[in-house]
NULUM-998707 format. One record per atom (N, C-alpha, C): residue in one letter; x, z, y; atom name. Coordinates in steps of 0.05 Angstrom, whole numbers, always signed. Atoms other than C-alpha are relative to their C-alpha. Layout:
N
A_X_Z_Y_CA
...
! end
This chain:
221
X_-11_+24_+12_N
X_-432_+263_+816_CA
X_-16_-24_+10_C
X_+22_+21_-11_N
X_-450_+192_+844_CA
X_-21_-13_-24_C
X_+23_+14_+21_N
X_-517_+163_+811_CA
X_+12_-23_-6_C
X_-13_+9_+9_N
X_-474_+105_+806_CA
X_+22_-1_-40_C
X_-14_+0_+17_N
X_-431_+135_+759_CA
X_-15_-1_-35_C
X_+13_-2_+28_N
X_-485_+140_+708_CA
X_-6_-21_-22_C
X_-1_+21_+14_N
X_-480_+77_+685_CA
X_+28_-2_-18_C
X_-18_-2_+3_N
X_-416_+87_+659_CA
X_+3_+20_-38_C
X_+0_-13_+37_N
X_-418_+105_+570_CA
X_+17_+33_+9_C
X_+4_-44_+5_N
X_-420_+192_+558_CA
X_+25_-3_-15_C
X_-18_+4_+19_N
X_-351_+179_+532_CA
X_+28_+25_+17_C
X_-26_-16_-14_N
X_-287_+230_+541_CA
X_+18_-6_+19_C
X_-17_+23_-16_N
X_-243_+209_+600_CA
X_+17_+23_+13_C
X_-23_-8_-8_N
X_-178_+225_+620_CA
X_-4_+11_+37_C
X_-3_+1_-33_N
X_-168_+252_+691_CA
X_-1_-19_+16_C
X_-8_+21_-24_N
X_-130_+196_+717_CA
X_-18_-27_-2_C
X_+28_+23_+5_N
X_-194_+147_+687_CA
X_-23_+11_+22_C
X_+10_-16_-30_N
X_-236_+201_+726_CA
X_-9_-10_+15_C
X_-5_+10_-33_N
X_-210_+189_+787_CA
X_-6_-27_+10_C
X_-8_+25_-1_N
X_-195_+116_+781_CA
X_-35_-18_+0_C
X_+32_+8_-2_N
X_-273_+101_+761_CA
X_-26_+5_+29_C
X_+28_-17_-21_N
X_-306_+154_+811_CA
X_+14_-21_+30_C
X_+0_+21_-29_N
X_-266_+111_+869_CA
X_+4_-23_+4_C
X_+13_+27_+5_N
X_-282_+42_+838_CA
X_-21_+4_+15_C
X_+34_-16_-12_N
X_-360_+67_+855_CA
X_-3_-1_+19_C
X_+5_-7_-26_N
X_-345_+96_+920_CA
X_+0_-25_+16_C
X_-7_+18_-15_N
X_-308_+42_+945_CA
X_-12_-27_+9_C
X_+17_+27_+7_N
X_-355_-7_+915_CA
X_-25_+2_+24_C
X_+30_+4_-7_N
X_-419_+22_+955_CA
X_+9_-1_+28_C
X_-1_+9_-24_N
X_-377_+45_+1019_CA
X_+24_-16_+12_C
X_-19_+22_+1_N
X_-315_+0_+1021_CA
X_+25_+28_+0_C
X_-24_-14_+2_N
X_-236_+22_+1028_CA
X_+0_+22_+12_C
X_-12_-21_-24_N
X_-226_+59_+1094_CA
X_-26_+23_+2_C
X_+29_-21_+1_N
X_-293_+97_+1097_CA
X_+8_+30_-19_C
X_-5_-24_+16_N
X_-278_+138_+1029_CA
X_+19_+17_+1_C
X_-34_-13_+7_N
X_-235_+195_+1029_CA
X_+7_+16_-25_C
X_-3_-10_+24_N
X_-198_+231_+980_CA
X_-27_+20_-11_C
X_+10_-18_+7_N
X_-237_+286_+981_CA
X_-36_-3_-15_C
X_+30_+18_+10_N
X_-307_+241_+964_CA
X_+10_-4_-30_C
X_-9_+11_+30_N
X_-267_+211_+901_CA
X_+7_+29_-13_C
X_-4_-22_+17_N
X_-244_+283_+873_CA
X_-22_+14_-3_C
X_+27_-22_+2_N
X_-318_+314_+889_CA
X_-11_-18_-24_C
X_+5_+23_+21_N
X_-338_+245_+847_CA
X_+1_+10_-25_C
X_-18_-6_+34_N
X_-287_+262_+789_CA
X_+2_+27_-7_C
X_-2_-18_+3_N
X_-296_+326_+787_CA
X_+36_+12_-4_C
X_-30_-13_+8_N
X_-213_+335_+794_CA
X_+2_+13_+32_C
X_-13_-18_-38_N
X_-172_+366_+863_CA
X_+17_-18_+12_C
X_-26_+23_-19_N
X_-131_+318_+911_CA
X_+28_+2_-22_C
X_-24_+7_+16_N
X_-65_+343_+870_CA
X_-4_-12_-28_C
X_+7_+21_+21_N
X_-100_+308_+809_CA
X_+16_-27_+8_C
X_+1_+18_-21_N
X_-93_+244_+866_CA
X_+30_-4_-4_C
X_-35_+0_-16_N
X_-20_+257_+882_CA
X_+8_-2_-25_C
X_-23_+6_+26_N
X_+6_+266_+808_CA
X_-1_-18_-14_C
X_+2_+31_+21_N
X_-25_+200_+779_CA
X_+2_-16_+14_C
X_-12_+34_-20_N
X_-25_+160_+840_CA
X_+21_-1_+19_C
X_-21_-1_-31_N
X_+18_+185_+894_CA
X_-9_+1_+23_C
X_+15_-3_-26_N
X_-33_+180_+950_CA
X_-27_-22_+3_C
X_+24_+20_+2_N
X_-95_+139_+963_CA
X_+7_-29_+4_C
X_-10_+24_+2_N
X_-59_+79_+985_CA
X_+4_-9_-30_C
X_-12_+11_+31_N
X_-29_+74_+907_CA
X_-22_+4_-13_C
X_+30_+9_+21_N
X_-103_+88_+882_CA
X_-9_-19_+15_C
X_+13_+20_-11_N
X_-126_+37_+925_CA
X_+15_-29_-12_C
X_-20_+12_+12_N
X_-71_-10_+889_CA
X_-8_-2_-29_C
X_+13_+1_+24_N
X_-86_+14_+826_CA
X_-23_-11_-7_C
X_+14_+17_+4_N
X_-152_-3_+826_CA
X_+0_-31_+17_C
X_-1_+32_-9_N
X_-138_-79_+862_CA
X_+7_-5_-28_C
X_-9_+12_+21_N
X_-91_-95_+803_CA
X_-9_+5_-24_C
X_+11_-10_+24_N
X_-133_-60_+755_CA
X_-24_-22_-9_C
X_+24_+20_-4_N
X_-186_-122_+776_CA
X_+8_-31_+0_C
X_-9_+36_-7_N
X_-152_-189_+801_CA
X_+27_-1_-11_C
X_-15_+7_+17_N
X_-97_-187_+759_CA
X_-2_-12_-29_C
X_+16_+12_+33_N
X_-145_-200_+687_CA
X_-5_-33_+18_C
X_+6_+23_-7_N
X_-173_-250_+741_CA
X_+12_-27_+10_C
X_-20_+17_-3_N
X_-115_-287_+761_CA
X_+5_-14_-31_C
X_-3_+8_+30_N
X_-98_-287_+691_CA
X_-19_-23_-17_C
X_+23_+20_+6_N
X_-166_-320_+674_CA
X_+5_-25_+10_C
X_+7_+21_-26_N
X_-159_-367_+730_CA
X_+23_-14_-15_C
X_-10_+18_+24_N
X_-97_-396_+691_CA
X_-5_-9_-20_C
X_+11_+2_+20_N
X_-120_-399_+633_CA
X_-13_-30_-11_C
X_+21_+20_-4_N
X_-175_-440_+647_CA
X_+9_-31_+13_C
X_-9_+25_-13_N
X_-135_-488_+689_CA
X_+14_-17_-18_C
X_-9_+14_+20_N
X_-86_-496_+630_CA
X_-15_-16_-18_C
X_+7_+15_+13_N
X_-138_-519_+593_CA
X_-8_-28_+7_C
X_+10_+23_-10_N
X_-172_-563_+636_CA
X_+19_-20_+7_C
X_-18_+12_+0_N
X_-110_-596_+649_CA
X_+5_-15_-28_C
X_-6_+3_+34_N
X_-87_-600_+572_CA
X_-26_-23_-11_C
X_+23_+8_+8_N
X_-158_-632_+565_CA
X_+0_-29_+17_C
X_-3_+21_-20_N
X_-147_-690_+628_CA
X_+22_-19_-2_C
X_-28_+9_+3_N
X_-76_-712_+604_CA
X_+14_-10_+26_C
X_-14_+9_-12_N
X_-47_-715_+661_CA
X_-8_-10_+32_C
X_+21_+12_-23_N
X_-96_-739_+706_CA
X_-21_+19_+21_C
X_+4_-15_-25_N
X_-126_-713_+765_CA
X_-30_+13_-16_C
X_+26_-13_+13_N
X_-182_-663_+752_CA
X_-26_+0_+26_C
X_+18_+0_-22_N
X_-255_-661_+785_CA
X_+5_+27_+26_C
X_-4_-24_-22_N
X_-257_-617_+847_CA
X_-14_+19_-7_C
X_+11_-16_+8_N
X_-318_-583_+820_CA
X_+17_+13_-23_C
X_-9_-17_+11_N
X_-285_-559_+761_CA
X_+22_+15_+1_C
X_-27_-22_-18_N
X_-218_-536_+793_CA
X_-14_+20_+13_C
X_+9_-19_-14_N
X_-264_-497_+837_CA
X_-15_+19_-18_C
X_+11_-19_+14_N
X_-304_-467_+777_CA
X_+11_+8_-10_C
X_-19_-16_+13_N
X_-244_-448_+743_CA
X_+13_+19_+30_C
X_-6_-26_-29_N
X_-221_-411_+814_CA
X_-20_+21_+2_C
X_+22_-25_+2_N
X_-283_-373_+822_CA
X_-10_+6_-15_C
X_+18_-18_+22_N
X_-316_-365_+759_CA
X_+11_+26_-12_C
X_+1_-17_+16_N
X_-276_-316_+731_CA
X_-1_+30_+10_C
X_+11_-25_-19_N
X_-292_-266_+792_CA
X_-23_+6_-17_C
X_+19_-3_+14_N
X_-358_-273_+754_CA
X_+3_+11_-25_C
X_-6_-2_+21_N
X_-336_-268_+696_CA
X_+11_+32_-10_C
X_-7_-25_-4_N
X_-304_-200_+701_CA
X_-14_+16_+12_C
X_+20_-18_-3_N
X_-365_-173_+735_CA
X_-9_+9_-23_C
X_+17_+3_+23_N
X_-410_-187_+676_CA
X_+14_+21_-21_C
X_-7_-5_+11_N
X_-356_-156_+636_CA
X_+10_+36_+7_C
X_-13_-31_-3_N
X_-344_-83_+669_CA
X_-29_+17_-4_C
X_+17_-17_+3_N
X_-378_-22_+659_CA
X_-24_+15_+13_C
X_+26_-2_-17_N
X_-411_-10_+726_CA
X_-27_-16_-2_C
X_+28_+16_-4_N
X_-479_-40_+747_CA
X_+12_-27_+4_C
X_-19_+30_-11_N
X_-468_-113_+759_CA
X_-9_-2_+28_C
X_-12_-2_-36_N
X_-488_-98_+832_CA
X_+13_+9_+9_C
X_-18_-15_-11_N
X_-455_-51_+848_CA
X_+30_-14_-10_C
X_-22_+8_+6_N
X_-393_-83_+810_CA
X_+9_-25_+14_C
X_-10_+21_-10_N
X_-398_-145_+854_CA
X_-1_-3_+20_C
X_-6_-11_-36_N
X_-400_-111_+917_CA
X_+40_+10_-4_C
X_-30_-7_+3_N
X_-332_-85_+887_CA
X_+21_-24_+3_C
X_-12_+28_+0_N
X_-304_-151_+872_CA
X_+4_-13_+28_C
X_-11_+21_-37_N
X_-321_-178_+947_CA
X_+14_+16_+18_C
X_-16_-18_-9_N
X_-292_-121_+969_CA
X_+24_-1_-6_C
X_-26_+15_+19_N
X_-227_-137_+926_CA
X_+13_-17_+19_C
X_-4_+25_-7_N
X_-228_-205_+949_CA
X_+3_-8_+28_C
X_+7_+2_-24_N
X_-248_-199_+1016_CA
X_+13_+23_+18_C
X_-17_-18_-17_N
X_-222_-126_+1051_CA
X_+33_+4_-2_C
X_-25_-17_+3_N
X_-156_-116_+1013_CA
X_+15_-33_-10_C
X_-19_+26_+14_N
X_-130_-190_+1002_CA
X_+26_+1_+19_C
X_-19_+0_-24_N
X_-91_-183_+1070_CA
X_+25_+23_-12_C
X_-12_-24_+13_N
X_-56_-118_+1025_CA
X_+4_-2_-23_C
X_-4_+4_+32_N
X_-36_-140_+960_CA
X_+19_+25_-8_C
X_-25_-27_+9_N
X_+4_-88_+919_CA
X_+10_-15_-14_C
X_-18_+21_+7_N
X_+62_-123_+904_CA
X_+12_-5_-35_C
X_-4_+8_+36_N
X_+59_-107_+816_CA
X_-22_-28_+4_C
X_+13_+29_+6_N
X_+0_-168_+836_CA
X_+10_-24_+18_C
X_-6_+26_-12_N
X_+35_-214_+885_CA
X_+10_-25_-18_C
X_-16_+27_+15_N
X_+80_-252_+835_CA
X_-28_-23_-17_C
X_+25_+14_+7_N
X_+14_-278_+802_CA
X_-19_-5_+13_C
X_+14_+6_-17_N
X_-25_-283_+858_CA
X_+17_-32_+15_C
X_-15_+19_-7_N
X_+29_-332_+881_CA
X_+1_-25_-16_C
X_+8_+24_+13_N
X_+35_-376_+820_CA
X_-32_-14_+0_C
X_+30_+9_-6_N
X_-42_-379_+816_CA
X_-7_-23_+29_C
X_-4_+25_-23_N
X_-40_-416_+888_CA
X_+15_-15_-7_C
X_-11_+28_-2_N
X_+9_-459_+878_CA
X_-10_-9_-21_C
X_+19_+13_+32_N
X_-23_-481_+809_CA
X_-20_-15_+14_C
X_+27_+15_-12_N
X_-87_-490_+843_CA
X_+4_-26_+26_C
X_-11_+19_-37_N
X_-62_-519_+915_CA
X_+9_-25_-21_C
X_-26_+18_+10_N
X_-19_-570_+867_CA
X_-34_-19_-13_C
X_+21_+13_+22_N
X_-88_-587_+824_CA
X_-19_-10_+20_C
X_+28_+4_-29_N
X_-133_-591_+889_CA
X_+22_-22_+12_C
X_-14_+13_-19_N
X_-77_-635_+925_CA
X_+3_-36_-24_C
X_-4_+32_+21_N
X_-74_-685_+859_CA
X_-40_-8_+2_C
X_+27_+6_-3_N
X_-155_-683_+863_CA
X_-6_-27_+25_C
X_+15_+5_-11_N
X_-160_-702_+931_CA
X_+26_-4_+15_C
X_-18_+9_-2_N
X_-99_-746_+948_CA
X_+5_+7_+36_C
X_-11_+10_-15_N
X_-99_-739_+1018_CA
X_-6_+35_+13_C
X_-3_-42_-13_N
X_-95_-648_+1030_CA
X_+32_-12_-12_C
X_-25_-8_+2_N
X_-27_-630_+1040_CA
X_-2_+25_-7_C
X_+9_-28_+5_N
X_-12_-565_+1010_CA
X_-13_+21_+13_C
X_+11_-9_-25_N
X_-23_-537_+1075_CA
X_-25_+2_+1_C
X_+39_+4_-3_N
X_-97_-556_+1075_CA
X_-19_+9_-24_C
X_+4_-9_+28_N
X_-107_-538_+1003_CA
X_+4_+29_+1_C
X_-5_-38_+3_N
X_-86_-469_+1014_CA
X_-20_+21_+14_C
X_+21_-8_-24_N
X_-124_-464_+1070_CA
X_-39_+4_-8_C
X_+28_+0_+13_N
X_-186_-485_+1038_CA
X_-4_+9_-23_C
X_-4_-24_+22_N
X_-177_-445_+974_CA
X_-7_+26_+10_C
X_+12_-29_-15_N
X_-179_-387_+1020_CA
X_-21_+5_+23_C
X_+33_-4_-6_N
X_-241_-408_+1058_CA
X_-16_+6_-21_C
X_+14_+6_+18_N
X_-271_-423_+988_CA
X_-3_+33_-7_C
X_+1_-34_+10_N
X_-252_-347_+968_CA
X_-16_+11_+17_C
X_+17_-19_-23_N
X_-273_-315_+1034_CA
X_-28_-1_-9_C
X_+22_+6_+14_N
X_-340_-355_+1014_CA
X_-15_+15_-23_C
X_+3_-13_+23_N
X_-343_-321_+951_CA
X_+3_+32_+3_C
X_-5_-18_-4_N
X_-322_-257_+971_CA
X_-24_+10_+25_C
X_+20_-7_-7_N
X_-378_-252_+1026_CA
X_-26_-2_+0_C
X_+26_+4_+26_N
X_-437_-271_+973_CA
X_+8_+25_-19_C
X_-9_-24_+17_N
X_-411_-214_+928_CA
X_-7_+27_+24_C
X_+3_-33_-10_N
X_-408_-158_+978_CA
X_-15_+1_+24_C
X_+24_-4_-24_N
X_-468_-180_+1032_CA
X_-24_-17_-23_C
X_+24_+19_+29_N
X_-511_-221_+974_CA
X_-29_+11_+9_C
X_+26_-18_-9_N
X_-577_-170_+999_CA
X_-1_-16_+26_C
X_+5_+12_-24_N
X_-568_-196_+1073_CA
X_-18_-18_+7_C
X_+14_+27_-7_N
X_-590_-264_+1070_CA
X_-31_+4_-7_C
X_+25_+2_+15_N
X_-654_-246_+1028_CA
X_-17_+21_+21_C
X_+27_-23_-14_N
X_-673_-183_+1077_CA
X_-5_-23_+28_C
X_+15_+13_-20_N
X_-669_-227_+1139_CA
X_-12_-23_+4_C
X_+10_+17_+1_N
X_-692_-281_+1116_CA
X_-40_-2_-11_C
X_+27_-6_+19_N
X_-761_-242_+1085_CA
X_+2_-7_-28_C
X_+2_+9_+36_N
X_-747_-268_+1017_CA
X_-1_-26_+1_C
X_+3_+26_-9_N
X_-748_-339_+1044_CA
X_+33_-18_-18_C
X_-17_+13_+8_N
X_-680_-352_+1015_CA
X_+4_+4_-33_C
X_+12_+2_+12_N
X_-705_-339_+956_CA
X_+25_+25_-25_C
X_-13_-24_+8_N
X_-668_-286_+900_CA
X_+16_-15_-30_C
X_-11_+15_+19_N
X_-623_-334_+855_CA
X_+20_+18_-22_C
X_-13_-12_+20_N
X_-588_-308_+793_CA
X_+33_-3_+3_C
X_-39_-5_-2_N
X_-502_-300_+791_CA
X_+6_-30_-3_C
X_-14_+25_+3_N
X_-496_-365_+757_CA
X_-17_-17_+15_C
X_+5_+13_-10_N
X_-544_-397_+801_CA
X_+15_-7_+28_C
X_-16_+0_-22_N
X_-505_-378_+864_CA
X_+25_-12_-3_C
X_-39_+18_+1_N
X_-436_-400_+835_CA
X_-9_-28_+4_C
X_+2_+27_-10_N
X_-461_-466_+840_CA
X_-12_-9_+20_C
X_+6_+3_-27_N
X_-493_-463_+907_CA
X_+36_+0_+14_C
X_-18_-6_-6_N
X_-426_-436_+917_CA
X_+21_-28_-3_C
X_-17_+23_+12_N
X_-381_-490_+883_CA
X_-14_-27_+28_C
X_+4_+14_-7_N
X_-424_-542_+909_CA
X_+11_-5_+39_C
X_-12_-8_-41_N
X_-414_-511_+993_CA
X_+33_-8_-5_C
X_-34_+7_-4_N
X_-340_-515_+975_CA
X_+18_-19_-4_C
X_-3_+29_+5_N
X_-335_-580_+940_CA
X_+4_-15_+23_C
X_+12_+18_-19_N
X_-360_-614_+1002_CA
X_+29_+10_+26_C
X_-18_-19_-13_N
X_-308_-564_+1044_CA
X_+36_-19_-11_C
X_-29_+14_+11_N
X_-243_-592_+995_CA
X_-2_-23_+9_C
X_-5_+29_-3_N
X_-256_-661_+999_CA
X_-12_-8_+29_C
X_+4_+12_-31_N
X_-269_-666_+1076_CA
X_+24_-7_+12_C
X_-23_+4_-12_N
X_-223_-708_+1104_CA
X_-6_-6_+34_C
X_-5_-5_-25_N
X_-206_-695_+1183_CA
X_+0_-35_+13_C
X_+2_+33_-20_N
X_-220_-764_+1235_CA
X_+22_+7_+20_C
X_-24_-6_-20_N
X_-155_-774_+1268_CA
X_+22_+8_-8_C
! end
């Protein structure tokens, strides 16, 4: 069983939770394509046709858990915008907080799962970062509003992005976020400790701030 999994409450669990947890874990420490079935059933203690009768094949557990993650977070990510909106009447909102309502609630859903919170935010950049190119299409329809929401709120911010450029930089801003989550150790080993070992919410606003500066750059020419 992975040492990973021991973080995880002594509680009864269904097969298809099992499965679904033991190749959260895997996937979290060695990413998508690396794990194979047969790692996640040694995990869960089930058999590949466990695999096949709850998911259909590893592709649809690989699905399952995406939407099992950035679908709460999409969700969040509205949420938060409605308010901040509801709260501005109308009026253009700051860039920083459009951008803290985009990425915080990546955070926010770490803090909140049952793994380790490292290991859980190697999962997240992994999420965000290997399988965005692969959406499973129960999360596109909300992955879709969520952009245009945002692109629409970043384009009234910062009068002079066309959606075009707003979309674009939304998905630098993610990438950003997505490779602080699942290389976060890197910087600190080659740097000796020089970059010093900042806390979750300290990074979101290193983060925010790098991307702030990123939205509101306007092009010469």
């Amino acid at each position: 069983m992975l040492e990973s999994m021991k973080v995880l409450p002594e509680v009864v669990r269904s097969t298809r939770d099992r499965i679904l947890l033991a190749a959260e874990a895997l996937f979290a420490e060695r990413g998508f394509e690396v794990v194979s079935l047969r790692d996640i059933t040694g995990a869960a203690a089930a058999n590949v046709a466990a695999v096949n009768y709850h998911f259909g094949s590893k592709e649809k557990l690989i699905d399952a858990v995406v939407t099992r993650h950035l679908i709460p977070v999409n969700e969040e990510r509205l949420v938060r915008l409605n308010e901040l909106e509801s709260g501005h009447s109308g009026k253009p909102l700051p860039v920083e907080d459009i951008l803290k309502a985009f990425l915080s609630p990546v955070l926010h859903h770490i803090a909140s799962g049952e793994m380790s919170e490292d290991l859980f935010q190697k999962l997240m950049g992994r999420l965000i970062g290997e399988r965005g190119y692969s959406l499973p299409e129960e999360a596109r329809p909300l992955f879709g509003v969520m952009a245009r929401r945002f692109a629409a709120a970043f384009q009234r911010a910062v009068p002079h992005l066309s959606e075009e450029a707003a979309l674009w930089r939304m998905h630098f801003s993610f990438g950003v976020m997505a490779h602080t989550l699942t290389n976060g150790d890197t910087l600190h080993q080659i740097s000796e400790g020089r970059s010093g070992n900042p806390s979750t919410e300290s990074l979101l606003v290193k983060i925010i701030d790098f991307c702030k500066a990123g939205m509101e750059f306007q092009n010469r020419g």
